[in-house]
Each structure stands twice: as C-alpha cells, then as structure tokens.
C-alpha positions in Angstrom: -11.3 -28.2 -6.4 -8.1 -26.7 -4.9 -9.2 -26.7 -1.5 -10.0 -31.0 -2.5 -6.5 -31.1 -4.1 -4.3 -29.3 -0.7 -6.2 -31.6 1.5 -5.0 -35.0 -0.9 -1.7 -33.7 -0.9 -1.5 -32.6 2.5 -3.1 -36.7 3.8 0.2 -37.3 1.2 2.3 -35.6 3.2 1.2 -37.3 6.4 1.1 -40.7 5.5 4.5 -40.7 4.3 6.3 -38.9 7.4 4.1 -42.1 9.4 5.6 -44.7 7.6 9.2 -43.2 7.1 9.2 -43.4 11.2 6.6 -41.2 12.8 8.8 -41.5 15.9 11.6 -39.3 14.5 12.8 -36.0 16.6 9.9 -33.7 15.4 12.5 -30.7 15.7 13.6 -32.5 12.3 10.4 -32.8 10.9 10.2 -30.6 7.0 7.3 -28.5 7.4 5.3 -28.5 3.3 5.0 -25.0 2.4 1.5 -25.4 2.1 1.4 -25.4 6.3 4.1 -22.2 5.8 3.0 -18.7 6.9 2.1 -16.8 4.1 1.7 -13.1 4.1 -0.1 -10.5 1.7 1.1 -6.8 1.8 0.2 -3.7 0.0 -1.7 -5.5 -2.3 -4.9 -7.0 -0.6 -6.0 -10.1 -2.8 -9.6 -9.0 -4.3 -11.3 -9.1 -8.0 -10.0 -5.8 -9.6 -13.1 -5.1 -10.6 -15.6 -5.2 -7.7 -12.5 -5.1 -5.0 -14.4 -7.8 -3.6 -11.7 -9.4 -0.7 -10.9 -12.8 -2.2 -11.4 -15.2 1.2 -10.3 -18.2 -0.5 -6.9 -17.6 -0.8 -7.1 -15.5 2.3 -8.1 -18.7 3.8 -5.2 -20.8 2.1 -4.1 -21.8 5.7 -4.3 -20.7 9.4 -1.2 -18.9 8.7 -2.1 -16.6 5.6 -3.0 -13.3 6.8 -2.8 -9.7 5.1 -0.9 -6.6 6.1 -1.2 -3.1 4.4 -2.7 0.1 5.7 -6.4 0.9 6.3 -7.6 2.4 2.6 -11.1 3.2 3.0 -9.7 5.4 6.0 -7.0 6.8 4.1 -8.5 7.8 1.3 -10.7 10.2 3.7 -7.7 11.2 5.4 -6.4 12.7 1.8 -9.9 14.3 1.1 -10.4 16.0 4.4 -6.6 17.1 4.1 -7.8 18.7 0.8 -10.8 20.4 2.2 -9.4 21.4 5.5 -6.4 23.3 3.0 -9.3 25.2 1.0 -11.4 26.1 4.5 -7.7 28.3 5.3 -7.5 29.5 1.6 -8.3 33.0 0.1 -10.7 32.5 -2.7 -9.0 35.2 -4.3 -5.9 33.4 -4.6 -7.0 29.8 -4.9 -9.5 30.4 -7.7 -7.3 31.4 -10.3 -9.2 32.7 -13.1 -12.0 34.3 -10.8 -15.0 32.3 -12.2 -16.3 31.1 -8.6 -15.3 27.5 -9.5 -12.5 25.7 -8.3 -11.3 22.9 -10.9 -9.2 20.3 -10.2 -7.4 17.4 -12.1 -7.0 14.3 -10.9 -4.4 11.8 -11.3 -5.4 8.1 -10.8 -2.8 5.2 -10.0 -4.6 2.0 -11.1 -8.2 1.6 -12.0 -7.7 -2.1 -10.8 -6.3 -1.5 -7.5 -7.7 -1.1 -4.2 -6.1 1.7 -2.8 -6.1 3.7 -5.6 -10.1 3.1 -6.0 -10.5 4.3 -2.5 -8.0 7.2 -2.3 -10.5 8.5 -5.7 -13.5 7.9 -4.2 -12.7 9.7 -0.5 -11.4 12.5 -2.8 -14.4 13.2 -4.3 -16.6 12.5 -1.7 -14.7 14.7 0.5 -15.5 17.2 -2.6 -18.7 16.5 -3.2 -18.0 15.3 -7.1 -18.5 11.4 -6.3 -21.0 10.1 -8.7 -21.0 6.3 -8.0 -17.9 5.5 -9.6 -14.2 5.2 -9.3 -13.5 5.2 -13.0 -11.5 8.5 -15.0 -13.9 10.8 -16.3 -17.1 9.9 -13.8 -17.4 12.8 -11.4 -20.6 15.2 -11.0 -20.8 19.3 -9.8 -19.9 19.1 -6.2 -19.0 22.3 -3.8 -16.4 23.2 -0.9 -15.8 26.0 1.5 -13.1 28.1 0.5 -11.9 30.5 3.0 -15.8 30.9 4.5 -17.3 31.1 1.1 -18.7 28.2 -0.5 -17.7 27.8 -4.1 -18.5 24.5 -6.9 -16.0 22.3 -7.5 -15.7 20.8 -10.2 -12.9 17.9 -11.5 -11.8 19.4 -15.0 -10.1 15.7 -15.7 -8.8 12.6 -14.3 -6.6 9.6 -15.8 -5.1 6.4 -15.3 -1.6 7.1 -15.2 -0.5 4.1 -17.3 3.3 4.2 -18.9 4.0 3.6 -22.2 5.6 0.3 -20.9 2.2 -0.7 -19.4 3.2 -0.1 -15.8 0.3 2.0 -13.9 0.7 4.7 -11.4 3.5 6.0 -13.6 5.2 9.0 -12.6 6.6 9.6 -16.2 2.8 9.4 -18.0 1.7 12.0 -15.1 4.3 14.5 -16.2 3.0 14.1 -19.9 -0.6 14.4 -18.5 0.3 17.6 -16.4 1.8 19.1 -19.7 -1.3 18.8 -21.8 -3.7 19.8 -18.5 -1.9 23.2 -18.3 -1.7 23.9 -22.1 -5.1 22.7 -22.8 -7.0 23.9 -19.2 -4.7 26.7 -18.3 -5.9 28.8 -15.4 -9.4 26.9 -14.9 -6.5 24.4 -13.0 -7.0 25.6 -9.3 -5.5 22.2 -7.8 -4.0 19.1 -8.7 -4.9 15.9 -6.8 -3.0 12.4 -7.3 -3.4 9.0 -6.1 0.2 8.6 -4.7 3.8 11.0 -4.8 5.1 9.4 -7.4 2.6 10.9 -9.6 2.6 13.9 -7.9 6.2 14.6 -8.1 5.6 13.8 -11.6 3.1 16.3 -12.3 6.1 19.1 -10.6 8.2 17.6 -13.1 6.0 19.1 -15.8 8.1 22.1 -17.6 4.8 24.6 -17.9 3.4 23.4 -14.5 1.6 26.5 -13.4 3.6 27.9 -10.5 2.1 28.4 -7.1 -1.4 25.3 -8.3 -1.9 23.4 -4.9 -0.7 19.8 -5.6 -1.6 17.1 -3.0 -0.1 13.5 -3.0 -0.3 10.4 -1.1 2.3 8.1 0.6 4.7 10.5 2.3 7.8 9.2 0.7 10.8 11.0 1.8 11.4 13.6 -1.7 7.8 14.7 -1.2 8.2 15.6 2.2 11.3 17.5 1.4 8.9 19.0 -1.1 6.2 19.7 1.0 8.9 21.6 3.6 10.6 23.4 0.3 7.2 24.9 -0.3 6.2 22.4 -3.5 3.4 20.1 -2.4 0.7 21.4 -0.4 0.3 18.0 1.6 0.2 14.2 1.8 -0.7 11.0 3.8 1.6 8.8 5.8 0.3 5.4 5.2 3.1 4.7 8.4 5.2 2.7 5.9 7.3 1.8 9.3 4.3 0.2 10.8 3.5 -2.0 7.7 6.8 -3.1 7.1 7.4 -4.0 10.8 3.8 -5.7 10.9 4.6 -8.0 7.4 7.3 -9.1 9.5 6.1 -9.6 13.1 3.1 -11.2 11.9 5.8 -13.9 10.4 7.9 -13.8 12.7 4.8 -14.5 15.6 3.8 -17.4 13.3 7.2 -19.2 13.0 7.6 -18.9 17.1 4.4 -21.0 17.1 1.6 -18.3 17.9 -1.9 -19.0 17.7 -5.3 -16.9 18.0 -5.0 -13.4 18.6 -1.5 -13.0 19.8 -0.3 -14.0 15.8 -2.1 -10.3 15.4 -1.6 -8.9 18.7 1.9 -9.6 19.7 4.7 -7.2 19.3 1.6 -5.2 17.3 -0.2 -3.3 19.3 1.2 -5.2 23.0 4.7 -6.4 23.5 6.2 -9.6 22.4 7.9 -11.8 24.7 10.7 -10.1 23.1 9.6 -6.8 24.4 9.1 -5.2 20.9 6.0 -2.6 20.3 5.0 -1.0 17.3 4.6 2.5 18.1 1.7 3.3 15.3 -1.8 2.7 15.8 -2.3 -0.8 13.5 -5.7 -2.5 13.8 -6.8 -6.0 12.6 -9.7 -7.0 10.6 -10.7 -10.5 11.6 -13.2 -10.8 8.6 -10.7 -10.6 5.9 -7.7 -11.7 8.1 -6.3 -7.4 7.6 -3.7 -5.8 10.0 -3.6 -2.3 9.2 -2.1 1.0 9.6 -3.5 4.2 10.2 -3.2 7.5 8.3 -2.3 10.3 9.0 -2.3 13.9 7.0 1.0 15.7 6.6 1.6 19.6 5.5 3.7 22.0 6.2 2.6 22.5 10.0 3.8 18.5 10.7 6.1 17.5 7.8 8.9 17.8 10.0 7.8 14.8 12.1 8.0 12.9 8.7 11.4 13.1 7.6 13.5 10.5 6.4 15.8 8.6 8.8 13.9 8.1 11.9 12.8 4.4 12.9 10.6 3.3 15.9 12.4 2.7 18.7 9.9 0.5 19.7 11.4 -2.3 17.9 14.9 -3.5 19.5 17.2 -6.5 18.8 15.2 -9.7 19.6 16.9 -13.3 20.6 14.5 -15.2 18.4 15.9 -18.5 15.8 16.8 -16.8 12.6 14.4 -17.5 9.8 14.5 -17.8 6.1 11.5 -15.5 4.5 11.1 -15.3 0.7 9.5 -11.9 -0.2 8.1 -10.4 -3.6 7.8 -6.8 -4.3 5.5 -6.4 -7.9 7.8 -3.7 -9.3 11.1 -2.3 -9.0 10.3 0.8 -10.3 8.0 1.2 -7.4 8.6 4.5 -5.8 7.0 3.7 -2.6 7.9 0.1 -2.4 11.6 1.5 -3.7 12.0 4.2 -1.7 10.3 3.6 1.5 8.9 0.1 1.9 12.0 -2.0 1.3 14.5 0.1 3.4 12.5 -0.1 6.3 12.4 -4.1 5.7 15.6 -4.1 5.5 16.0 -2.3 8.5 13.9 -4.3 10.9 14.1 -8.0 9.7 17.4 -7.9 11.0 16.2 -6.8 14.5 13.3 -9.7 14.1 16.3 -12.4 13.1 14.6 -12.7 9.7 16.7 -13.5 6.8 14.6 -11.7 4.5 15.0 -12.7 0.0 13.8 -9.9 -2.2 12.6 -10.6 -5.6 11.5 -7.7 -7.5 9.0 -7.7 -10.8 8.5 -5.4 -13.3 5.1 -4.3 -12.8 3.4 -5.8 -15.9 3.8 -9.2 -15.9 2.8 -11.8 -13.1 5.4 -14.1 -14.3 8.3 -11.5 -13.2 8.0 -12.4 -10.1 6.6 -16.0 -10.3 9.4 -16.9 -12.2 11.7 -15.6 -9.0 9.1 -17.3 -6.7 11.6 -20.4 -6.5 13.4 -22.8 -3.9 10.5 -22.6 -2.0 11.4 -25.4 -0.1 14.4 -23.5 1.4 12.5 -21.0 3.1 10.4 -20.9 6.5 7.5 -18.4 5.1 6.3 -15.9 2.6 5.8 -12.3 2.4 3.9 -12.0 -1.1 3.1 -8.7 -3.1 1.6 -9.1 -6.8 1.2 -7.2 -10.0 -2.1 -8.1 -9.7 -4.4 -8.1 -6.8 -6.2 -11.7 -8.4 -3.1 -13.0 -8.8 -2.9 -14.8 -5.4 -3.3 -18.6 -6.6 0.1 -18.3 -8.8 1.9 -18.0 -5.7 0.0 -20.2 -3.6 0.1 -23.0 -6.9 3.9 -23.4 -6.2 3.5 -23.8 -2.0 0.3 -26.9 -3.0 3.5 -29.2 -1.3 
C-alpha cells in the first residue's frame, strides 16, 4: 500500500511540474523529498525481534542506503579479544576463588537491538556458553583456555541494562547491577563483559567493584581508552567511529553530486572521489541490504595508544563540492557513543564534505522525540536518520511521502 501511495504521489508530482512549464531551467527544479537521499546509521532498520533486515524501507528509493559497522564481525572481534586475554592469563590469578571455574557477568545493551544481540552472541560463542539465544539469563557450561589449562566457563548473570527512565544500555542501571553482582556473587566474579563502554565504565563506577576483575567493553570511546592505558579496562573494540561518520556522509554527499551504481558506495570510500578524498579504514558494502560497513578492530593495552582521542584521517581534506543542507537525527542525547564520539567526528568532517549538517537529538524512549524535530523537510537536500527504534523507519520516511 505505501509503495501504491509514493508512486500516486510521486505521478502527482510529475504532472504538475509538466503543466506548470516542463521547459523551466531544471537547475530550478524542487526535488520531493521522497526522491531525497536518505541514510540509516548505527541503527540498521530490522524487526527487533528476529533482526530480520527490513528491505522495504531499505528500498524506499535508489538513494536510501545504510551505514554503521559490520556487527556480526564485531561481536567476534570482542569475543576472541576475551579469549585471546585468558590464553596470556595465570589461572591462579584470574580464577579468583580457586574452584577451576571462571564466571563471568554479562552486561547487555538492548535486547531489541542489533548490535547488542550480536556483540552477546560472539561473546558467548567465543566462550563456549551460547545456547541458542541472545536473551539475559540463556547461556549453557561452556570452557576456555586459561594460561594452557582449559577451565569451564560459566556466565554467573546477564541483564538488560535498562534505566529507571526507560532508556537501555544505561550506564547508571549497570553501576546498580555491578553493586548487587559483587555483594551477592563476590569472588565467583572472575570477569565482567559488557555490550558497549558506557556500561562498562559504569560497572568501574560501582563503589565495591572488586579491584583488579578483568572488565572488557565495546566502542572505544575516548574515557575508556584512557582507562584501558590507566590500567582499568582490560580491552575494547573500535567500531572506527571515524570511518562511519565520514561514510554517513560521503555516501550523501556522492548522492547529491549525482552518483549512480557503485561509485555512490565506492567513491571517496574505499577509492578516491573526484575530490581526492579516501577513507583510510577498511569499510565494506553489503549489496543485499544496501550496508556500508566498518571493520573492527580489538584494543588493549599493547595498541590503545593508536586509539586516543584527537586524531582524524588525513585522508579526508577540504573538498570544492556545492554546499548541502542535511537534516540528521541521533536517537538519544544521552548517548555516550553517539555523544562522545559519533557527533564530534560529524562535526568534524561535514565541514570538509561542504555539508551543512542539522542535528536533532531524542531522548532515547520515545520515537516522537525525534519525529517531532524531523521538520522543514522541505528545506533540506537529504537525510541522515538514526531511531529509538530499529522498526521505526516508516515514521521518518511518512513525513518525506512528498
């Protein structure tokens, strides 16, 4: 029915520029926003449930694509982090209490999401506790090598680290959470594991957080890589937050200069632009679900220098390109990632691409806190969309029908 609706609208939209004088200048042409780029980012449109890649809004035009990191991948990258950590370990230090079994608890960002679902499941299958499921609570025996001796594993706890406020992969609930694990577990807690920094930092925040517990995170924001090099976290994953935000753009920014076919995905991405701009990360495109992605990579304390804050690819420079108006959403502002590492480096290169880039932020919770910012659509050349929720693609999309 929507797909019938867009095409009525869009014959609308045709008929009328014919007889208003189809012979005008078409450098003065409006373009509807339904023809606009649109662009997904962090938060791949899918059913929250089955993380099933929702096509239909992914095929909203030729110019919606989505941008993020490769998941699947990095949620291996964190599990073979965590086992390559215990293959260096004593035993006798890891194992705390001395019982042969190395327990862990597990923090979990959003049951809902994507990349929290995969980031679970490549930690316990890298552990050997995956029993079928992503859910808190659904983990079986499983076994690792620990300093040449093979010892079960087992995952003591997980949760969904929802806030009182409703917001999920709360930093503030993962404090309370580490609290009642060490008063409740004590020394059966031999590491602690979490979906993103945020969390993790939170679980450090944690007054009886039992000193010298391996705690891994996920993101490589800039306080937990201090942390990691201060001796606090044990390791994370760069989801190359550089490379995604200059990728949202350049996909955008290849639309608006009229790309087509692979060079909307190629250019300036992984080969130069005819502005002479390269990302310097290994990104990768998907053609089935329309993904550019990021690759991962693990950080500890024998690399974290490489991943402190301040430094940029050089391999994007001051282009010459029209300047562009983009609209973009971010689904919370209390995002630490998005906060902390996403939107600076936006900021950073949509100058460089000649992109005058809009941020509306939400609140996390509600769809509506950034819908309701969604606005003036008309004003702008394209869209860079992140939701609250990953089915929530069509109330963007609803306002852009013309």
């Amino acid at each position: 029915m929507r797909k019938f609706v867009v095409a009525i609208l869009m014959v609308a939209v045709i008929a009328t520029s014919v007889f208003a004088g189809g012979a005008a200048d078409k450098a003065s042409a409006v373009v509807p926003n339904n023809q606009k780029p649109v662009v997904f980012f962090n938060r791949q449109p899918s059913d929250p449930v089955t993380g099933v890649i929702d096509m239909e809004v992914m095929n909203w035009n030729d110019k919606t694509y989505y941008v993020g990191f490769d998941a699947a991948g990095g949620g291996a990258v964190q599990g073979q982090l965590i086992v390559d950590f215990l293959a260096g370990a004593d035993p006798a230090v890891v194992d705390r209490n001395g019982d042969g079994i190395i327990g862990y608890v597990l923090c979990i960002g959003d049951v809902g999401h994507n990349d929290s679902k995969a980031r679970t499941q490549g930690i316990r299958e890298a552990l050997g506790t995956w029993a079928g499921s992503t859910d808190p609570g659904i983990a079986q025996e499983g076994s690792a090598v620990v300093g040449g001796v093979e010892m079960k594993v087992v995952e003591l706890d997980s949760r969904a680290m929802t806030g009182t406020d409703g917001t999920t992969w709360n930093a503030n609930a993962a404090t309370d959470a580490m609290m009642n694990w060490a008063t409740r577990l004590g020394d059966q807690i031999d590491m602690v594991i979490s979906n993103n920094d945020g969390m993790a930092m939170g679980c450090l925040q944690a007054s009886n957080y039992p000193e010298g517990v391996p705690i891994f995170g996920y993101d490589a924001n800039a306080d937990a890589i201090e942390a990691i090099g201060a001796g606090r976290l044990t390791g994370t994953v760069s989801q190359n937050v550089d490379a995604q935000a200059t990728a949202t753009l350049q996909v955008i920014r290849n639309l608006l200069d009229g790309l087509t076919g692979d060079a909307v995905v190629t250019a300036g991405i992984t080969e130069p632009d005819q502005y002479g701009n390269k990302i310097s990360a290994a990104v990768d495109y998907i053609p089935e679900t329309k993904a550019v992605l990021a690759q991962n990579t693990g950080v500890n304390a024998s690399n974290w220098t490489e991943y402190q804050a301040g430094s940029r690819d050089a391999g994007i420079k001051q282009t010459e390109a029209p300047t562009k108006r983009v609209l973009l959403t971010i689904y919370n502002s209390g995002d630490n990632f998005l906060s902390s590492s996403y939107i600076p480096a936006l900021n950073y290169y949509a100058p460089l691409l000649n992109i005058d880039l809009t941020i509306v932020q939400g609140d996390g919770q509600n769809e509506s806190s950034c819908t309701d910012k969604f606005t003036n659509v008309n004003s702008y050349d394209a869209f860079a969309i992140n939701m609250v929720k990953t089915n929530s693609g069509w109330d963007y999309l609803d306002k852009l029908q013309y």
